[in-house]
C-alpha positions, 0 to 999 in steps of 0.5 A, a space after each residue: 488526459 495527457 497532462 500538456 493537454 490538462 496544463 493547456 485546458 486548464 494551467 491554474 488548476 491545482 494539480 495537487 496540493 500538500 496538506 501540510 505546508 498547503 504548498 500547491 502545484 499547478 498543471 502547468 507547473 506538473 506538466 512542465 516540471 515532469 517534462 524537464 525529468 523526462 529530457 534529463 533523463 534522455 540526457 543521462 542516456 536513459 532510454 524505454 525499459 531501463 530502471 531509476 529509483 528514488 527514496 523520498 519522503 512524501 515531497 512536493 516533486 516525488 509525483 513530478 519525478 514518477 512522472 517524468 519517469 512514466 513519459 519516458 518508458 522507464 520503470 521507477 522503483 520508489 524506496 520506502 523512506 523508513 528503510 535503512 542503509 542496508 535494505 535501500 541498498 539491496 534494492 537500488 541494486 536489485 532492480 538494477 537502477 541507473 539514476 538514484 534520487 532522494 532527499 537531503 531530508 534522508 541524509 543519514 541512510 544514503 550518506 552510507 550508499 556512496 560507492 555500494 551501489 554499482 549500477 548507478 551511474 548519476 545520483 540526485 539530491 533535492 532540497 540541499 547538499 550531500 556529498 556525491 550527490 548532484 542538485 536535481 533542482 539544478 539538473 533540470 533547471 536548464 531542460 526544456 518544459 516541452 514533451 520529448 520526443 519519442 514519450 513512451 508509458 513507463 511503468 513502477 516496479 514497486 518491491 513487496 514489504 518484506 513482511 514475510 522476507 526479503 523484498 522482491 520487484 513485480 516487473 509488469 510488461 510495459 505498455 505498447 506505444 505511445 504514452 498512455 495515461 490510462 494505465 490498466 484502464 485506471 481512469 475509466 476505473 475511478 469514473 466507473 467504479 468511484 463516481 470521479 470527475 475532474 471535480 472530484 478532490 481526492 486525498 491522498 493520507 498514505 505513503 506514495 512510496 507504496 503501490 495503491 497510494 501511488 497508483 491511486 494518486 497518479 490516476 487521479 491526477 491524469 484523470 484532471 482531479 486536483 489531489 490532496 497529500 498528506 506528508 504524513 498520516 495523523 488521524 485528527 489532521 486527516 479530517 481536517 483536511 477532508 474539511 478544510 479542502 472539501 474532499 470528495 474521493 479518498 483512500 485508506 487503510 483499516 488502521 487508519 479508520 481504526 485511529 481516527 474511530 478511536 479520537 474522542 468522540 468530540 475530536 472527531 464530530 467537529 469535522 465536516 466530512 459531508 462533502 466524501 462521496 467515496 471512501 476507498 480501503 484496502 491493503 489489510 482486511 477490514 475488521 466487520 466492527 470498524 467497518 460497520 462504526 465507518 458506514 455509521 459516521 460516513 455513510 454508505 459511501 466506504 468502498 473496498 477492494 482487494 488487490 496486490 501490486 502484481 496487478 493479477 486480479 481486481 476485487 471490489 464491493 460497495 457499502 450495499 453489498 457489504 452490509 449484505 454480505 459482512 466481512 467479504 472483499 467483493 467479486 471478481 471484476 477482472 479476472 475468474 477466482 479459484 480456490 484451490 487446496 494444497 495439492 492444486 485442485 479446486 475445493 467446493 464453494 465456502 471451503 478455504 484454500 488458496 486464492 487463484 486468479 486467471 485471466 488477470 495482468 501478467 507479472 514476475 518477480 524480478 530476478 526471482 524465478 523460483 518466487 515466480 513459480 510459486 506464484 503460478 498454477 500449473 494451469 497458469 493461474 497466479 495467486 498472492 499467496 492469501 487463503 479465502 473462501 467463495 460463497 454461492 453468490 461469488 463472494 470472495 471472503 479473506 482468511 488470512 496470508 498463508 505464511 502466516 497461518 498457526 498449526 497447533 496440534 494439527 490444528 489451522 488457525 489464521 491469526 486475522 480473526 484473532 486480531 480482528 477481535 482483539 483491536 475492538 477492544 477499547 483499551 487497545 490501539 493496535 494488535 498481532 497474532 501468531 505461533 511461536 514454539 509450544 513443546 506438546 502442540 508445535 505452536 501456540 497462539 501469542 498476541 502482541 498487544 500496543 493499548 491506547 494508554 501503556 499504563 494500562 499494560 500489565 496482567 490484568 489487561 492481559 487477563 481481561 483480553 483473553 478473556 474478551 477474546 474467548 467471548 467472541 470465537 473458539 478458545 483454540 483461536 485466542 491467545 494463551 499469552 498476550 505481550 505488550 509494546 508502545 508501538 508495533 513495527 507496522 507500515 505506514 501503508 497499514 501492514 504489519 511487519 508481522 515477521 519482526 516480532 515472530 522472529 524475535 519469540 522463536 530465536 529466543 527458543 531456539 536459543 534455549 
């Protein structure tokens, strides 16, 4: 639904709701609010197809501001709020912002930015005062509350993690004609795929900054469902809030289903989660252990899929057929799958190779061709770069990320499965795995390990998950080492910043 025509239907219903202040947003006030950025950003002589940005913590007007954005035709780049000065930075002037928006509550980053960013030519600031900054709330105080005139659908050009290197846009072409809300046919996709109706409650526990959270939030709401944000994700007072506000739809990551498995039992039982219908995960591969504890508590209502912000493919598989088929991401439901070895052809059915989709959404990297290259296929297929397998009945099976893959003594290894071990351990909160430098093998296998209690840290543990490992896969697979630390360095969205505790392993050998 257009969103003046949700607010005319329906003007009192929440649009959204805040889980933690229990700050609530109407349509009206959605629709009205998104209208007064979209003249703002006419009066700026922002015009279809130019570029904003905005680095926020998960505020009551970052959905208002993307909005507004959407119905101007521009793109919107949102900025990971843990990133410091140097990182929002590059990407403020990578993707070639005129307008800049953020938070007094991000002060310390962007108190540094002033005169580094070249192409930006109004700043904003919400909730107070930064010096070179103008108050957003002022700046649309005066603006009308209508649609302007020539709405068009913009789109976000959201940046990769960076987990394995410098971060880079995914630029899709924008939609043609008027504004649409139906972006990549999302709606109808929650409908059919989900069971959604506008009386669904959908909660949203991630950061909005990132592409599934965003894109999943933002369908639900043009869709006339009322959302539920978390400003910040803890396990206890997610389930608080699925029971507090009655929430039918969500989406998560693994390790969020991992915290909150790991709650005491009578923590975790005092909640009423009956009212879920649908319970969404993807972003990281599901350990089949936590995946099978989650269907126990929830029932078979947990629904995956694999995706990437590049919009090339759509894989998807229900709690029935998972349990049919454990472990496996779905089918293909927009686009034909290929697995293809290092020289470009296709392997048989249930070998690994590289993921390949054809036929799905068009997508570059911007301003980085030879990033785009090497995401196509010589017969214009597009990958994400993931290693998986096929089964007979079409199955698609993730191994792991191809970046990340272990070579030891010539030998493949894909560090997923190592972790996907490690993380059921009860005394452990949090896992990563990966090669670091070994003189006879090339590489060998580490584990860096954040357990439940950091007093348990120490040899002996280190000891009894080797040992827990070697019971369960291969002893090349395992960890001839394990490292603990307090917290790893993993995205709020459920990635590991994999690539910062790798580096710090092999510089240390290099400096020897």
């Amino acid at each position: 639904m257009h969103p003046t025509e949700m607010a005319r239907k329906a003007p009192d219903k929440p649009a959204y709701i805040m889980a933690g202040s229990g700050h609530v947003v109407t349509r009206r006030e959605f629709d009205e609010a998104s209208n007064q950025g979209a003249h703002l950003f006419r009066s700026l002589g922002l015009k279809r197809g130019d570029h904003i940005a905005l680095m926020l913590e998960n505020h009551p007007k970052f959905i208002q501001i993307c909005l507004a954005a959407m119905r101007s035709g521009l793109y919107f780049t949102a900025i990971s709020y843990r990133l410091q000065e140097q990182e929002v930075e590059y990407i403020v002037n990578d993707c070639e912002a005129k307008v800049f928006i953020t938070s007094k509550d991000r002060h310390a980053v962007v108190d540094k930015l002033l005169g580094k960013m070249p192409n930006v030519e109004n700043s904003y600031v919400l909730d107070g005062e930064i010096a070179g900054f103008d108050s957003w709330e002022d700046a649309i105080a005066e603006m009308p509350t209508t649609p302007i005139e020539d709405e068009s659908t913009g789109s976000s050009m959201l940046y990769s993690s960076g987990t394995t290197g410098r971060p880079k846009g995914v630029l899709k072409p924008l939609p043609e004609g008027g504004f649409e809300t139906g972006d990549d046919g999302g709606v109808n996709l929650f409908s059919v795929l989900y069971g959604a109706t506008e009386d669904s409650i959908y909660l949203s526990p991630a950061p909005l900054y990132h592409a599934a959270p965003l894109t999943f939030t933002m369908g639900f709401l043009l869709g006339g469902m009322t959302c539920v944000i978390m400003e910040h994700f803890e396990a206890e007072a997610a389930l608080s809030a699925i029971e507090k506000y009655k929430v039918t739809h969500s989406q998560w990551v693994p390790t969020m289903f991992i915290r909150m498995l790991k709650l005491d039992p009578g923590v975790r039982e005092k909640y009423d989660v009956s009212s879920l219908q649908c319970a969404i995960h993807a972003a990281a591969p599901c350990p089949i252990p936590v995946k099978e504890q989650m269907i126990d508590w929830w029932g078979p209502i947990i629904f995956e899929y694999y995706a990437g912000t590049e919009g090339n493919g759509f894989v998807a598989i229900n709690s029935e057929e998972w349990l049919a088929h454990k472990g496996s991401v779905g089918r293909s439901l927009t686009a034909t799958l290929h697995i293809v070895d290092d020289a470009g052809d296709e392997v048989p059915t249930g070998d690994v190779g590289t993921i390949y989709f054809e036929g799905g959404g068009q997508f570059e990297y911007y301003h980085d061709s030879e990033k785009t290259n090497d995401s196509r296929h010589p017969k214009g297929w597009t990958t994400l770069g993931d290693v998986g397998y096929v089964d007979e009945e079409g199955y698609l099976y993730l191994t792991d990320r191809k970046n990340y893959m272990i070579i030891s003594g010539g030998v493949n290894i894909y560090p997923q499965e190592t972790e996907n071990i490690l993380v059921t351990h009860p005394k452990v909160m949090d896992v990563a795995v990966f090669g670091v430098p070994n003189e006879d093998f090339g590489e060998e296998v580490k584990a860096v390990v954040q357990p439940k209690d950091f007093a348990d840290a120490g040899p002996e543990l280190e000891e009894e998950l080797i040992a827990f490992c070697r019971e369960h896969i291969s002893h090349i697979k395992c960890p001839r080492s394990i490292d603990f630390e307090k917290e790893l360095p993993r995205h709020p969205t459920g990635k590991l910043y994999k690539r910062l505790l790798k580096d710090k392993y092999w510089k240390a050998a290099e400096a020897k």
